[in-house]
C-alpha positions in Angstrom: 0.9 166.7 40.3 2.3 164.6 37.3 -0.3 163.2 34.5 -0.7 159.5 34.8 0.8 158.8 31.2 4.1 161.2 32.0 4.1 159.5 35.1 4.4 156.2 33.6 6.6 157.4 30.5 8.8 158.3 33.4 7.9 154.7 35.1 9.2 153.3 31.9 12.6 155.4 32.1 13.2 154.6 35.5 13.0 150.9 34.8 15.0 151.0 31.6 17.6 152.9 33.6 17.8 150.3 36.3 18.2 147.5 33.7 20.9 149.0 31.7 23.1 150.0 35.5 22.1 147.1 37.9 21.0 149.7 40.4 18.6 149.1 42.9 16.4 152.0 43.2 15.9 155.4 40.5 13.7 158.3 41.7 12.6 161.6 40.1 12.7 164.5 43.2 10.6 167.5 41.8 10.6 171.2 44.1 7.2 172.3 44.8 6.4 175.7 45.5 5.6 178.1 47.0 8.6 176.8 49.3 10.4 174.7 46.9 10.7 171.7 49.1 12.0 168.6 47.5 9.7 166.1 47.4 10.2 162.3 45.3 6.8 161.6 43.4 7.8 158.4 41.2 10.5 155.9 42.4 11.6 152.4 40.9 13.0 149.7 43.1 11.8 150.9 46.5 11.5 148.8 48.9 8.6 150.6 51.2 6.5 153.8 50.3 8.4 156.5 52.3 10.2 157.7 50.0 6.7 159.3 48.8 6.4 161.5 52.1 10.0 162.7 52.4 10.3 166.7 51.9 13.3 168.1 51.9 14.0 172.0 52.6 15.8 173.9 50.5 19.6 174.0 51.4 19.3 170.8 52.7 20.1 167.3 51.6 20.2 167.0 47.9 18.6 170.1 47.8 21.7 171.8 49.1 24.3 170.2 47.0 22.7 169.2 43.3 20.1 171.1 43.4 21.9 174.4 44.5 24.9 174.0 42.7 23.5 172.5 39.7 26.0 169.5 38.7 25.8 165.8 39.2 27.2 164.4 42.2 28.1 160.7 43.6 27.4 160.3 47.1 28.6 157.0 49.4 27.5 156.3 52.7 30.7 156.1 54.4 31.9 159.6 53.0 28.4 161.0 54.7 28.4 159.1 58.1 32.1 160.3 58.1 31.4 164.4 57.4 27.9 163.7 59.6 25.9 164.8 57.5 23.6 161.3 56.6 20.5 162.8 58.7 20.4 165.8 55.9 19.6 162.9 53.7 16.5 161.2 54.0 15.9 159.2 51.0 19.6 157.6 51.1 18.4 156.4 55.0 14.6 155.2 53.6 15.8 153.0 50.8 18.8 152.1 52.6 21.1 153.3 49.8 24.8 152.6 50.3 25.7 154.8 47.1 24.0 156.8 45.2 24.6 159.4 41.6 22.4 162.5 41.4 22.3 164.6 38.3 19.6 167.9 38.1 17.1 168.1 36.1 16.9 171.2 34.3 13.8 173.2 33.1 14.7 176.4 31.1 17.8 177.5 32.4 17.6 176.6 36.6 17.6 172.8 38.3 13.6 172.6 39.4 14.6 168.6 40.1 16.9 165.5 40.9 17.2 162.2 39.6 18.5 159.5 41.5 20.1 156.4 40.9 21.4 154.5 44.2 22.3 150.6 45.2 22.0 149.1 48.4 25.5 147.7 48.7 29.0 149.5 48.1 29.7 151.2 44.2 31.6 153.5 42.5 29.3 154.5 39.2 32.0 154.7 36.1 32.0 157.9 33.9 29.9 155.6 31.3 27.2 154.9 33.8 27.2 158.5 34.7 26.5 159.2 31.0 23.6 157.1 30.9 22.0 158.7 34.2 22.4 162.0 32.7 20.8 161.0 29.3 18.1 159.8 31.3 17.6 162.7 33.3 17.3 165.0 30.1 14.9 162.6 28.8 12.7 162.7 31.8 13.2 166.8 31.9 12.3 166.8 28.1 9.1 165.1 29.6 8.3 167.3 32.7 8.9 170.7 30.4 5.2 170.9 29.8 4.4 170.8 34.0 6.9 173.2 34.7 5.5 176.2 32.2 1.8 175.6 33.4 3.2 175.7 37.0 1.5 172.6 38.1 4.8 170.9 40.2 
């Protein structure tokens, strides 16, 4: 469970980051053990409140690609409905994401979490937009540090 005033320092991140990209919808993803499902506790821009219920198993979805290989990655609906593979992707199909840019978050030296940055309509993020969701991810990982060691995600 995130504190209220980290959850809103990260409220406050998500929002800046929105501003500074014109995207439509940021979200923090967080594992949870024992199972290490993926689950999204804060978002910015949704549209509905599903995104809060989605778990995602390990080697699946996001979990599969940024989480288990442990880089940023752009994803684009047609690339996924092409490869079928949209279904392992929940939150892209809840927020009705057309494109989306992942990076880990890092706590000590593995990826315990994802944030998202995704638009509803067609985009190609630029390698200074990337920058910016990365630096924004460390910021927010910098924040959740403290959860991680006391084992409370």
């Amino acid at each position: 469970m995130i504190e209220q005033g980290i959850r809103e320092a990260i409220l406050a991140i998500l929002a800046t980051l929105r501003a500074e990209l014109g995207c439509d919808f940021c979200a923090i993803g967080l594992t949870e053990a024992p199972l290490l499902n993926l689950r999204w506790p804060v978002a910015s821009g949704q549209t509905n409140e599903r995104y809060a219920g989605i778990s995602e198993k390990p080697g699946r979805g996001l979990s599969a690609s940024v989480l288990k290989i442990g880089r940023a990655m752009p994803f684009s609906m047609p690339e996924l409905l092409y490869s079928r593979r949209l279904q392992e992707y929940p939150l892209l199909l809840a927020e009705d994401l057309r494109a989306a840019y992942a990076v880990p978050l890092y706590f000590g030296h593995s990826p315990s979490g994802i944030l998202i940055a995704g638009d509803r309509r067609k985009r190609v993020y630029r390698t200074d937009e990337r920058r910016i969701v990365a630096a924004a991810g460390e910021r927010i990982a910098a924040l959740l540090t403290g959860l991680s060691s006391a084992g409370s995600m």
